[in-house]
ZAZARO-382950 format. One record per residue (C-alpha): residue number from 1; y negated, x, z negated; residue in three letters. Coordinates in steps of 0.25 Angstrom, whole numbers, plus 5000, padded with zeros to 4 digits. Layout:
<recs>
<rec><num>NUM</num><py>Y</py><px>X</px><pz>Z</pz><residuo>ALA</residuo></rec>
...
</recs>
This chain:
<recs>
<rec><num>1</num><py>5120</py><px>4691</px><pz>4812</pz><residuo>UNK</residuo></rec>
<rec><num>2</num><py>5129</py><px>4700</px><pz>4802</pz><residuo>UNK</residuo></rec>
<rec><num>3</num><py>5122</py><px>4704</px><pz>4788</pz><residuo>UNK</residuo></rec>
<rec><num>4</num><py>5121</py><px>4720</px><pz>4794</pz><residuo>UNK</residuo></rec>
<rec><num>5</num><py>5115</py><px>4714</px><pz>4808</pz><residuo>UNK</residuo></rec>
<rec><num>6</num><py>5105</py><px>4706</px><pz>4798</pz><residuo>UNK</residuo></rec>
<rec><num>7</num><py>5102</py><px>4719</px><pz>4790</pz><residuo>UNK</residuo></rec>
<rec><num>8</num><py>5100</py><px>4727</px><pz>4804</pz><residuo>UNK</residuo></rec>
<rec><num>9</num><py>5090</py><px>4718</px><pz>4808</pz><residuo>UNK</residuo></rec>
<rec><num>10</num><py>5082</py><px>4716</px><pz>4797</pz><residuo>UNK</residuo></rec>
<rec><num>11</num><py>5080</py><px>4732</px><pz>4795</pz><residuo>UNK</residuo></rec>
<rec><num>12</num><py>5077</py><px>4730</px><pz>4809</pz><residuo>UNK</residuo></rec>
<rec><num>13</num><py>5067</py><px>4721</px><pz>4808</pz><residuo>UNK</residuo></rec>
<rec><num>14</num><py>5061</py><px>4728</px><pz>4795</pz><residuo>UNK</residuo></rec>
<rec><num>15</num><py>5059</py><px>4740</px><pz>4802</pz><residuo>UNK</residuo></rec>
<rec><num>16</num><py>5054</py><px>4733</px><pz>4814</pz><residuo>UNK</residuo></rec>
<rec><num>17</num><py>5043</py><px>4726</px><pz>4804</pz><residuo>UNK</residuo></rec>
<rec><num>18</num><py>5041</py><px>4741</px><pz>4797</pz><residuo>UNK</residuo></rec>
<rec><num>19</num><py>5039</py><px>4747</px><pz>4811</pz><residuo>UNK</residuo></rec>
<rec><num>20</num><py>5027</py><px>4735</px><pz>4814</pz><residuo>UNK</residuo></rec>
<rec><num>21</num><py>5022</py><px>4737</px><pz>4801</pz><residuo>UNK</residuo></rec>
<rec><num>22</num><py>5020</py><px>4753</px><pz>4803</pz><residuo>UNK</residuo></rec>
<rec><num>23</num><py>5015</py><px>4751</px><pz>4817</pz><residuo>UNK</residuo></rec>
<rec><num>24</num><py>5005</py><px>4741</px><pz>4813</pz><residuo>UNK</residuo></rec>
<rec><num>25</num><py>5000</py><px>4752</px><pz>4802</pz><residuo>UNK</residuo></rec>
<rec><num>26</num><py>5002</py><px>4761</px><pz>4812</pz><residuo>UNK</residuo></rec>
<rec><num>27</num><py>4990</py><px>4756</px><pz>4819</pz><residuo>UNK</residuo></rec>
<rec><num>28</num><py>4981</py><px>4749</px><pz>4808</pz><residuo>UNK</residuo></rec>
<rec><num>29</num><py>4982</py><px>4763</px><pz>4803</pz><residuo>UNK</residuo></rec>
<rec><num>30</num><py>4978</py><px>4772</px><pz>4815</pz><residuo>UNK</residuo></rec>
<rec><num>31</num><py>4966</py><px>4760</px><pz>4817</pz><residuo>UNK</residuo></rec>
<rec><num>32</num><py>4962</py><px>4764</px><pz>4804</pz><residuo>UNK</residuo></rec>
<rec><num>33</num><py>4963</py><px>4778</px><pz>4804</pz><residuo>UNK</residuo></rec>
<rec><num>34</num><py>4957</py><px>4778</px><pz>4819</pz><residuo>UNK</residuo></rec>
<rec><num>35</num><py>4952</py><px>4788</px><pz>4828</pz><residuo>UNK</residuo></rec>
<rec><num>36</num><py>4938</py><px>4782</px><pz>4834</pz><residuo>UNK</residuo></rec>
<rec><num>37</num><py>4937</py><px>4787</px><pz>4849</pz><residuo>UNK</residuo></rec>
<rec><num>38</num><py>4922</py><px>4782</px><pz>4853</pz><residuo>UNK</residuo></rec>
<rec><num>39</num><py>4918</py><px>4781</px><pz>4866</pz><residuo>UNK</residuo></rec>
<rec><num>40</num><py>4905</py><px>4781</px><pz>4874</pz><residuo>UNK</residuo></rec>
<rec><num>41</num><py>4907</py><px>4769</px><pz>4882</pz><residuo>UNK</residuo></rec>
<rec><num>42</num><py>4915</py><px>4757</px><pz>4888</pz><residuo>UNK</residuo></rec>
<rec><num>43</num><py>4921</py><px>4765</px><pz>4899</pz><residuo>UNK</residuo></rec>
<rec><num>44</num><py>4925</py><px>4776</px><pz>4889</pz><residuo>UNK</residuo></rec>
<rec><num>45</num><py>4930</py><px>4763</px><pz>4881</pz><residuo>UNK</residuo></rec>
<rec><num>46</num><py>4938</py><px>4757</px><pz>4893</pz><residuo>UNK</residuo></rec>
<rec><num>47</num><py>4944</py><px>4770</px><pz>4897</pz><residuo>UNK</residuo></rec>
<rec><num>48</num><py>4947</py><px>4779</px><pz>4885</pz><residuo>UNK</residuo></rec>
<rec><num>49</num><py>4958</py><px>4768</px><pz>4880</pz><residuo>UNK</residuo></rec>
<rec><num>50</num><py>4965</py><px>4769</px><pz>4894</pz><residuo>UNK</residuo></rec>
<rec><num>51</num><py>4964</py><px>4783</px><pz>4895</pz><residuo>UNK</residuo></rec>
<rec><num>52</num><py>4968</py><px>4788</px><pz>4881</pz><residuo>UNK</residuo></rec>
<rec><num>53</num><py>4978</py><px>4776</px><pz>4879</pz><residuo>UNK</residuo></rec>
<rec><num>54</num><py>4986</py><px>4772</px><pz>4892</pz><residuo>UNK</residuo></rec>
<rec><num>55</num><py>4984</py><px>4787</px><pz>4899</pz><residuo>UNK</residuo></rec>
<rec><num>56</num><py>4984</py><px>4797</px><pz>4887</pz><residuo>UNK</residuo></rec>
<rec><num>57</num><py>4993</py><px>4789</px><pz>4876</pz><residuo>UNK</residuo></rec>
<rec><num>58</num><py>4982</py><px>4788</px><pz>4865</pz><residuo>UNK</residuo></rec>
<rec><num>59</num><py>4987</py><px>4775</px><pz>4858</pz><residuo>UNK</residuo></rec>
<rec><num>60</num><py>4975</py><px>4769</px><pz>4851</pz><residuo>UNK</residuo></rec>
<rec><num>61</num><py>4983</py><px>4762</px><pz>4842</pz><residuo>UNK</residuo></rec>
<rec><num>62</num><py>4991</py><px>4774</px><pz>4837</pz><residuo>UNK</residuo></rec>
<rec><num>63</num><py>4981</py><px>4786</px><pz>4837</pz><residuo>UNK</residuo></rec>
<rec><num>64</num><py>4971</py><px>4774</px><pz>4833</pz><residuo>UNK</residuo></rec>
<rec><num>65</num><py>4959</py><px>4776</px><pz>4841</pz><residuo>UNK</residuo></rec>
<rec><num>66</num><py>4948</py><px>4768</px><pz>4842</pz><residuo>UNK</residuo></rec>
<rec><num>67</num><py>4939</py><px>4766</px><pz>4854</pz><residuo>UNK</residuo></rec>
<rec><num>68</num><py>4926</py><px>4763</px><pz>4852</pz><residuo>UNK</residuo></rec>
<rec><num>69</num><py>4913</py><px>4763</px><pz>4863</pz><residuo>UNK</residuo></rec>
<rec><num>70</num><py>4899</py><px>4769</px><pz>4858</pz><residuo>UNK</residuo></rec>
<rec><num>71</num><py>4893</py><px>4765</px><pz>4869</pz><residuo>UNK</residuo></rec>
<rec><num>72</num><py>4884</py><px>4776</px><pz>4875</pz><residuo>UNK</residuo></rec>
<rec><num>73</num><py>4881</py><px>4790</px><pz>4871</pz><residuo>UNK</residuo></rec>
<rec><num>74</num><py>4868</py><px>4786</px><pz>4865</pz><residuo>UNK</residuo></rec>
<rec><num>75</num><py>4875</py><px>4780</px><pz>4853</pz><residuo>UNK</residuo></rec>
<rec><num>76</num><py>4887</py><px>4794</px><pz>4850</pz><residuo>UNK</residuo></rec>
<rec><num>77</num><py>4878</py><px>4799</px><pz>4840</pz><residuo>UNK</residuo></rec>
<rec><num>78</num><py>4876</py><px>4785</px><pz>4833</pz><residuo>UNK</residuo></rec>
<rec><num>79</num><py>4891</py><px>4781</px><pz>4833</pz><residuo>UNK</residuo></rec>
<rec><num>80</num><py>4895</py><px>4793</px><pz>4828</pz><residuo>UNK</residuo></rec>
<rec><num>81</num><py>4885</py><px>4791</px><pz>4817</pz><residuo>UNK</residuo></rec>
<rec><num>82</num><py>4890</py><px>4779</px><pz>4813</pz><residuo>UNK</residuo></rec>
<rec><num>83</num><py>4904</py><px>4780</px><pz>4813</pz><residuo>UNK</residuo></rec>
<rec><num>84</num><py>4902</py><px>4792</px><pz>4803</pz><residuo>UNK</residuo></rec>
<rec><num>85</num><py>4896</py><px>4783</px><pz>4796</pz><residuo>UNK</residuo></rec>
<rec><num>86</num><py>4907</py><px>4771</px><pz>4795</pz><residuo>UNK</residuo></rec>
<rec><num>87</num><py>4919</py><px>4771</px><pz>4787</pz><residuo>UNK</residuo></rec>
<rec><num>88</num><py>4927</py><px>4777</px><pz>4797</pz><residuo>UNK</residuo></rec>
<rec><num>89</num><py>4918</py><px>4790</px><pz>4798</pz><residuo>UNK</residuo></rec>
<rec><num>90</num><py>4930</py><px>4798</px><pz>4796</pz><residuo>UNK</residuo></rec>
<rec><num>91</num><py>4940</py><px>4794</px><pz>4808</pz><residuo>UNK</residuo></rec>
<rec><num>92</num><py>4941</py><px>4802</px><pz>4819</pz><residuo>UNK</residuo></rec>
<rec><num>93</num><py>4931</py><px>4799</px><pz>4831</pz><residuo>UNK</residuo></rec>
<rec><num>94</num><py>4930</py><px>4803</px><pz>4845</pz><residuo>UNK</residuo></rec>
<rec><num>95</num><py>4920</py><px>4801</px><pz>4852</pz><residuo>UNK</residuo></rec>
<rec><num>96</num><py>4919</py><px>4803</px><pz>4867</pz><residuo>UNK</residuo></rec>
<rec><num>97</num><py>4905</py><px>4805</px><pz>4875</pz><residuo>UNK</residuo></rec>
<rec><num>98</num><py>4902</py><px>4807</px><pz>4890</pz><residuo>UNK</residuo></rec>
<rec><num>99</num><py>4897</py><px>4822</px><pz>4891</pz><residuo>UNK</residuo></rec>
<rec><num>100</num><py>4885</py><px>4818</px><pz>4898</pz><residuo>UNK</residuo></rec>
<rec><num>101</num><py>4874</py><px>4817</px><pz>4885</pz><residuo>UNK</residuo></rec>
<rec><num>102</num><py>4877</py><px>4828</px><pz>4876</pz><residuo>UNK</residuo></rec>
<rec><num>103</num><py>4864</py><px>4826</px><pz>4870</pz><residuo>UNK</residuo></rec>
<rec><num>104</num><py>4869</py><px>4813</px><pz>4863</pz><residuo>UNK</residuo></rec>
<rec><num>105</num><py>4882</py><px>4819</px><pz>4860</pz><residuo>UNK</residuo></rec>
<rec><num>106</num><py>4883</py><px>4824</px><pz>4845</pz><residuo>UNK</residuo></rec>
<rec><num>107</num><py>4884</py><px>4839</px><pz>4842</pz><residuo>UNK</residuo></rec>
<rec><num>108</num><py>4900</py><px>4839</px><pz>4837</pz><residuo>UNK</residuo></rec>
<rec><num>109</num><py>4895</py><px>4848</px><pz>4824</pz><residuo>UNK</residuo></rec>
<rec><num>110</num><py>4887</py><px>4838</px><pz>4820</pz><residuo>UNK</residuo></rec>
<rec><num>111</num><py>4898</py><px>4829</px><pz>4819</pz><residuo>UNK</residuo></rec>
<rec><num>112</num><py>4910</py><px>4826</px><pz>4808</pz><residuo>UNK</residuo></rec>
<rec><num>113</num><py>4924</py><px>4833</px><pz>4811</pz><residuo>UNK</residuo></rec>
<rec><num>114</num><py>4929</py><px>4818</px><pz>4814</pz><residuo>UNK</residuo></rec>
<rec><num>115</num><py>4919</py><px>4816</px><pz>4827</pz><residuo>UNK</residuo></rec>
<rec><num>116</num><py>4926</py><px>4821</px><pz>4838</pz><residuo>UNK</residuo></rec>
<rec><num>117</num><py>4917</py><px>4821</px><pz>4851</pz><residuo>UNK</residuo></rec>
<rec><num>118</num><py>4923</py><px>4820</px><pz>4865</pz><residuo>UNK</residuo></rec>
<rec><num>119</num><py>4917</py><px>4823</px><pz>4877</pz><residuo>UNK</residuo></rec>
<rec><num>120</num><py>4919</py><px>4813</px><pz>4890</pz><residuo>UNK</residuo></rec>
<rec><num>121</num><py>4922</py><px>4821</px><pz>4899</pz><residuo>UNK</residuo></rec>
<rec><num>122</num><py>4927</py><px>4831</px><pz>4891</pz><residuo>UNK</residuo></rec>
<rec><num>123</num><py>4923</py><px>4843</px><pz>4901</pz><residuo>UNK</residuo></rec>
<rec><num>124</num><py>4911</py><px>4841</px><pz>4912</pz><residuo>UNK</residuo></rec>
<rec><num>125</num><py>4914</py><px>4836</px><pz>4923</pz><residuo>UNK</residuo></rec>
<rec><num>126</num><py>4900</py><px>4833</px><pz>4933</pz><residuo>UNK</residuo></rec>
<rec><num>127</num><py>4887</py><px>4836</px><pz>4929</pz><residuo>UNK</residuo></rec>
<rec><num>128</num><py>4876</py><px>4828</px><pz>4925</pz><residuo>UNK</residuo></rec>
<rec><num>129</num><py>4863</py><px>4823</px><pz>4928</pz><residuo>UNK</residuo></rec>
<rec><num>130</num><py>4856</py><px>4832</px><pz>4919</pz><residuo>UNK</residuo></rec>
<rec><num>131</num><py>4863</py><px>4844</px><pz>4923</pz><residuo>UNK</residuo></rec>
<rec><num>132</num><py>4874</py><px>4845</px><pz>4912</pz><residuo>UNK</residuo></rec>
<rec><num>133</num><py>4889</py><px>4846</px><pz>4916</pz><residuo>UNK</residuo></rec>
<rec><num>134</num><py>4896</py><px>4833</px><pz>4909</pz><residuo>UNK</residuo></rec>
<rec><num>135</num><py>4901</py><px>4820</px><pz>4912</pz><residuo>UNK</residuo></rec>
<rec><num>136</num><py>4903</py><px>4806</px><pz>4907</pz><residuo>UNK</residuo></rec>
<rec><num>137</num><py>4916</py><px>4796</px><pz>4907</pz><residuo>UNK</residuo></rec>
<rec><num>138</num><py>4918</py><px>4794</px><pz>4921</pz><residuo>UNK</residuo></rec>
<rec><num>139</num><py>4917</py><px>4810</px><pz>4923</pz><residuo>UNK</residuo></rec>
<rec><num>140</num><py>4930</py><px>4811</px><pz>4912</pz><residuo>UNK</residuo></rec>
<rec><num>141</num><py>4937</py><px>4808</px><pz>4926</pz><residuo>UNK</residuo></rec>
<rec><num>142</num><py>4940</py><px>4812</px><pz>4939</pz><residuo>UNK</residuo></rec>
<rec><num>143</num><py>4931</py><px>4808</px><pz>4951</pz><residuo>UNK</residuo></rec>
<rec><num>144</num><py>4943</py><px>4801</px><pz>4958</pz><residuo>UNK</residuo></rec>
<rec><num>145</num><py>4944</py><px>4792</px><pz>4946</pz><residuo>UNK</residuo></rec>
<rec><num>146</num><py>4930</py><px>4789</px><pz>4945</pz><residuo>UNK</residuo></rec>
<rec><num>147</num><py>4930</py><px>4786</px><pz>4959</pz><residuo>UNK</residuo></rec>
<rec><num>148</num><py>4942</py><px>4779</px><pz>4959</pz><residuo>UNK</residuo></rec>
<rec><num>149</num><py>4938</py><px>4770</px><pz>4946</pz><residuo>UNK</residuo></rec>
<rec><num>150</num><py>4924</py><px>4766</px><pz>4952</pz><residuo>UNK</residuo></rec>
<rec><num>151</num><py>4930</py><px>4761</px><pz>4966</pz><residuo>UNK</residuo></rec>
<rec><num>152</num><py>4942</py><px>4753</px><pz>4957</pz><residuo>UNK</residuo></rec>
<rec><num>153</num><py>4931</py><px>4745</px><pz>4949</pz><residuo>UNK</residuo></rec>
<rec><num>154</num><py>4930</py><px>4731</px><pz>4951</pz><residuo>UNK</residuo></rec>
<rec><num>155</num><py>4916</py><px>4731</px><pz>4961</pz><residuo>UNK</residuo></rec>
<rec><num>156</num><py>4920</py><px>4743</px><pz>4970</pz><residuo>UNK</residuo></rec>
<rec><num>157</num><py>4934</py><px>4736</px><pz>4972</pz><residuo>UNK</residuo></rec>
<rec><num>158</num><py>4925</py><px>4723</px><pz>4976</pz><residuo>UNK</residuo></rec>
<rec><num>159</num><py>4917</py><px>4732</px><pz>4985</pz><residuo>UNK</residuo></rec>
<rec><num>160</num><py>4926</py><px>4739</px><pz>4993</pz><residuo>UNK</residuo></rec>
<rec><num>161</num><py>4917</py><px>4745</px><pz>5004</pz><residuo>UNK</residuo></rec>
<rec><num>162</num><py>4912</py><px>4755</px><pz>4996</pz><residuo>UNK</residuo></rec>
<rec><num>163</num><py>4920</py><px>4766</px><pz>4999</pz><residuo>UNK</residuo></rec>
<rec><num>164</num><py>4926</py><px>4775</px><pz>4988</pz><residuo>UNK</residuo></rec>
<rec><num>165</num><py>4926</py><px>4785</px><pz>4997</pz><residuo>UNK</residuo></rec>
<rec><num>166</num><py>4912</py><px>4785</px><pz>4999</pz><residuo>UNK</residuo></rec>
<rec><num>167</num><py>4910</py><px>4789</px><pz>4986</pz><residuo>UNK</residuo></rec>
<rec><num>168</num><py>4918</py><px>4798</px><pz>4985</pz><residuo>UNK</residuo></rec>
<rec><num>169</num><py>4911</py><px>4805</px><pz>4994</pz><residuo>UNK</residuo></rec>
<rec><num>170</num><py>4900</py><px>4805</px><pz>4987</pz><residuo>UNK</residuo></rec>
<rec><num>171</num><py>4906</py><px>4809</px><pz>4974</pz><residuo>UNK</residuo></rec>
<rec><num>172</num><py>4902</py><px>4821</px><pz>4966</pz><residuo>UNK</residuo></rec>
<rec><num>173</num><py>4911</py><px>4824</px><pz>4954</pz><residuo>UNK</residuo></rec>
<rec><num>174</num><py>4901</py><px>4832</px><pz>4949</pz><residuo>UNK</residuo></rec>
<rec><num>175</num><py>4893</py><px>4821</px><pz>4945</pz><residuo>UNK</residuo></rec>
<rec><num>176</num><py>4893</py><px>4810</px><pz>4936</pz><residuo>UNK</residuo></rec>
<rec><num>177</num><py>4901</py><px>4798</px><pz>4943</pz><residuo>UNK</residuo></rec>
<rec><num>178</num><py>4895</py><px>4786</px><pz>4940</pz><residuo>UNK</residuo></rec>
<rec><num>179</num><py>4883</py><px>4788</px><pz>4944</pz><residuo>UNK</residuo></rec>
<rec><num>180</num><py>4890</py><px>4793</px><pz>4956</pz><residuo>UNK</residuo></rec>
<rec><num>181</num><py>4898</py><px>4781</px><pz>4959</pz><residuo>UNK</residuo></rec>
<rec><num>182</num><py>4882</py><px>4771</px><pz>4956</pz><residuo>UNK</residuo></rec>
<rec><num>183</num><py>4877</py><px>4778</px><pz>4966</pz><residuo>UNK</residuo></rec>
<rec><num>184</num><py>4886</py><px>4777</px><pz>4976</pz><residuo>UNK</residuo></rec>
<rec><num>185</num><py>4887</py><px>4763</px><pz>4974</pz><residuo>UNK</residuo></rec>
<rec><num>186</num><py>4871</py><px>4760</px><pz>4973</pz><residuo>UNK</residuo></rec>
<rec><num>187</num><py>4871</py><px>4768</px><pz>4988</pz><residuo>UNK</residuo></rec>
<rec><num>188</num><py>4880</py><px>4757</px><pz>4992</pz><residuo>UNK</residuo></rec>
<rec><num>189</num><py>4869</py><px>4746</px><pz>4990</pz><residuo>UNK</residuo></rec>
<rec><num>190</num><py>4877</py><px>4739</px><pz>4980</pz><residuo>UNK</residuo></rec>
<rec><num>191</num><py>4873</py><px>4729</px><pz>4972</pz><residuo>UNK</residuo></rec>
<rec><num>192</num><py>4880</py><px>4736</px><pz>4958</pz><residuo>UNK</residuo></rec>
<rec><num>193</num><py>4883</py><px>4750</px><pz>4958</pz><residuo>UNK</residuo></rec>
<rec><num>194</num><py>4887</py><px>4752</px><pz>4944</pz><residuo>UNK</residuo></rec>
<rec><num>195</num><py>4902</py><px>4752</px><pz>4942</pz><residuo>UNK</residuo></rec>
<rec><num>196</num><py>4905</py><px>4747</px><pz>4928</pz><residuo>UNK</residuo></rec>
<rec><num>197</num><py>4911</py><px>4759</px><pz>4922</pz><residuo>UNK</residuo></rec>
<rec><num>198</num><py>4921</py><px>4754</px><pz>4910</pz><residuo>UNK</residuo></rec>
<rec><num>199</num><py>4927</py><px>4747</px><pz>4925</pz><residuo>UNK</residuo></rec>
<rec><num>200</num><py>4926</py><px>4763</px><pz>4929</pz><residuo>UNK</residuo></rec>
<rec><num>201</num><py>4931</py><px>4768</px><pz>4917</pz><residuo>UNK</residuo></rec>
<rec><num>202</num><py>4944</py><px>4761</px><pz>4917</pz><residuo>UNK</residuo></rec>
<rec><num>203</num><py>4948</py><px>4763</px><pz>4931</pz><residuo>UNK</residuo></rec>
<rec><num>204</num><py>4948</py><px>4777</px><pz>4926</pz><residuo>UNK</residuo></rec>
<rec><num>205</num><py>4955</py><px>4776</px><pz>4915</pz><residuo>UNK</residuo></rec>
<rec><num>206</num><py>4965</py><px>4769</px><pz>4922</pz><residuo>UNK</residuo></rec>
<rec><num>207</num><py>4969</py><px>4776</px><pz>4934</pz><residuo>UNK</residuo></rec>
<rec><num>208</num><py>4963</py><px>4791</px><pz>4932</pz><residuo>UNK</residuo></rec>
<rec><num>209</num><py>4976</py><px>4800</px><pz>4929</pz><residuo>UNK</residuo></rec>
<rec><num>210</num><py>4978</py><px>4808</px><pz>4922</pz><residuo>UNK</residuo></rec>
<rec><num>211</num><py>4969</py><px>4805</px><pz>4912</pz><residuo>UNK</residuo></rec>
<rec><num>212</num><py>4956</py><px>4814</px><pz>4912</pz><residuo>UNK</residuo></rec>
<rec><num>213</num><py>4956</py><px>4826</px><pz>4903</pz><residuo>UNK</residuo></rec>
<rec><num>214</num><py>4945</py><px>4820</px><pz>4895</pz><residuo>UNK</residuo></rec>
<rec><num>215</num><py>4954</py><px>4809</px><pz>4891</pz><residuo>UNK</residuo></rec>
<rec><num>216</num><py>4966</py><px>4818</px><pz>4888</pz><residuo>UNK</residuo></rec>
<rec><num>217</num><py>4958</py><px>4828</px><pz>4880</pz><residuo>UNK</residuo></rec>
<rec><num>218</num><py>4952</py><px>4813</px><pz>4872</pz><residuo>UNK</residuo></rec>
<rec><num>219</num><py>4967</py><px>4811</px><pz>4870</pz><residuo>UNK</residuo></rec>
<rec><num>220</num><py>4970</py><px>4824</px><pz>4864</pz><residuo>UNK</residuo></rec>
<rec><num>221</num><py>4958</py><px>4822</px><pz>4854</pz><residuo>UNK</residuo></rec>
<rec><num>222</num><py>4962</py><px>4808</px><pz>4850</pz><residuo>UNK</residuo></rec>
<rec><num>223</num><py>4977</py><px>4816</px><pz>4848</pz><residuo>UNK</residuo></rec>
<rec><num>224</num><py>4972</py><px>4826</px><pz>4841</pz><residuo>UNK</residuo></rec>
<rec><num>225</num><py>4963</py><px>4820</px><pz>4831</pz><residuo>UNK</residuo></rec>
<rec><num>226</num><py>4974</py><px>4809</px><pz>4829</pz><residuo>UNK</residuo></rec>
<rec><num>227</num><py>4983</py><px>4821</px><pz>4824</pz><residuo>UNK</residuo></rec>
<rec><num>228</num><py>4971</py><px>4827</px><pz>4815</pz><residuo>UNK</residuo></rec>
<rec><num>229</num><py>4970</py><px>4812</px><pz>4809</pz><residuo>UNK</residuo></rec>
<rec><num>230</num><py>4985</py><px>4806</px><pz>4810</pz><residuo>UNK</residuo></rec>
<rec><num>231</num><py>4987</py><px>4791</px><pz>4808</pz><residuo>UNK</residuo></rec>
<rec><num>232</num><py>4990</py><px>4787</px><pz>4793</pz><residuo>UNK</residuo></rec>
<rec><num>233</num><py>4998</py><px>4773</px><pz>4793</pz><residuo>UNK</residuo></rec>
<rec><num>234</num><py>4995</py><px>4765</px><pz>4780</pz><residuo>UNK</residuo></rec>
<rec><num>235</num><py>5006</py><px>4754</px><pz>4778</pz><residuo>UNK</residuo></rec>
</recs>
């Protein structure tokens, strides 16, 4: 190798190790300046990666959002309580909720500019059993892709004589879905008829296109609020 070559490479080299070196800062830097997206349950948790990530190209990594489950509706108001209370009180948070308890939700004036609410579905869809137009997770989607996702979990695959075509006419999409698709499967003298729904969940996220408006408008949000709060990298 000539003197020049050996002066190419090792700028090459160097800016390859400058290039790692931002990259890495990069990433420790959107973690540390991160935009918390909470989430009311493990289905939510299984499936808002897939659909924001692989189907609406929100990098977690890059826009650095972190997922993290709440569990339940019952503990929104507590959550959020707490985390304006950590040291992180000041980062952007999101926090989605199924639009069927409005009374546990928070009023949005009552909350700091940096709480963002979001609504899953983020329009009505069927109506529920008190009376109120709303929905929850499963409602975010079409009918066909509930259907579809409950009939390509692992117990309905092991029982093929029941027919998806049965329940489909049964259906009504004006209704909640999951208590739709229990019982249908408690009329078919089962044993279990509870589909686990993270199982549901993915087999949504996976195979529904295009990905549901509720999700695209979640993308946009997560876009925008990245834009208002751009990335600082500290090397």
């Amino acid at each position: 190798m000539s003197d020049f070559e050996s002066i190419q490479y090792d700028v090459i080299q160097e800016q390859l190790y400058q290039k790692m070196q931002w990259d890495e800062a990069s990433k420790e830097s959107a973690l540390e300046q991160c935009i918390y997206l909470f989430v009311e349950g493990e289905s939510e948790e299984v499936a808002f990666r897939i659909l924001l990530e692989e189907g609406l190209g929100i990098n977690f990594f890059q826009y650095g959002v972190v997922i993290a489950n709440y569990n339940g509706i019952g503990n929104l108001k507590h959550v959020i309580r707490i985390m304006n209370q950590t040291l992180s009180h000041d980062r952007p948070m999101i926090f989605t909720f199924d639009d069927d308890e409005p009374s546990k939700v928070p009023a949005k004036n009552t909350l700091p500019s940096n709480v963002h609410l979001f609504k899953v579905p983020c329009t009505p869809t069927v109506t529920l059993t008190n009376g109120l137009q709303g929905g929850s997770f499963e409602e975010s989607f079409k009918p066909c892709d509930f259907i579809d996702a409950c009939f390509e979990t692992d117990f309905l695959k092991a029982n093929p004589q029941i027919s998806k075509q049965s329940f489909i006419n049964v259906f009504d999409k004006t209704k909640p879905f999951y208590a739709q698709v229990v019982k249908f499967l408690k009329a078919q003298g089962l044993s279990t008829y509870t589909l686990p729904k993270p199982e549901i969940a993915e087999n949504m996220a996976v195979s529904c296109a295009p990905e549901p408006d509720t999700y695209i408008k979640l993308a946009n949000l997560i876009k925008q609020i990245r834009t208002q709060h751009p990335v600082k990298v500290k090397i």
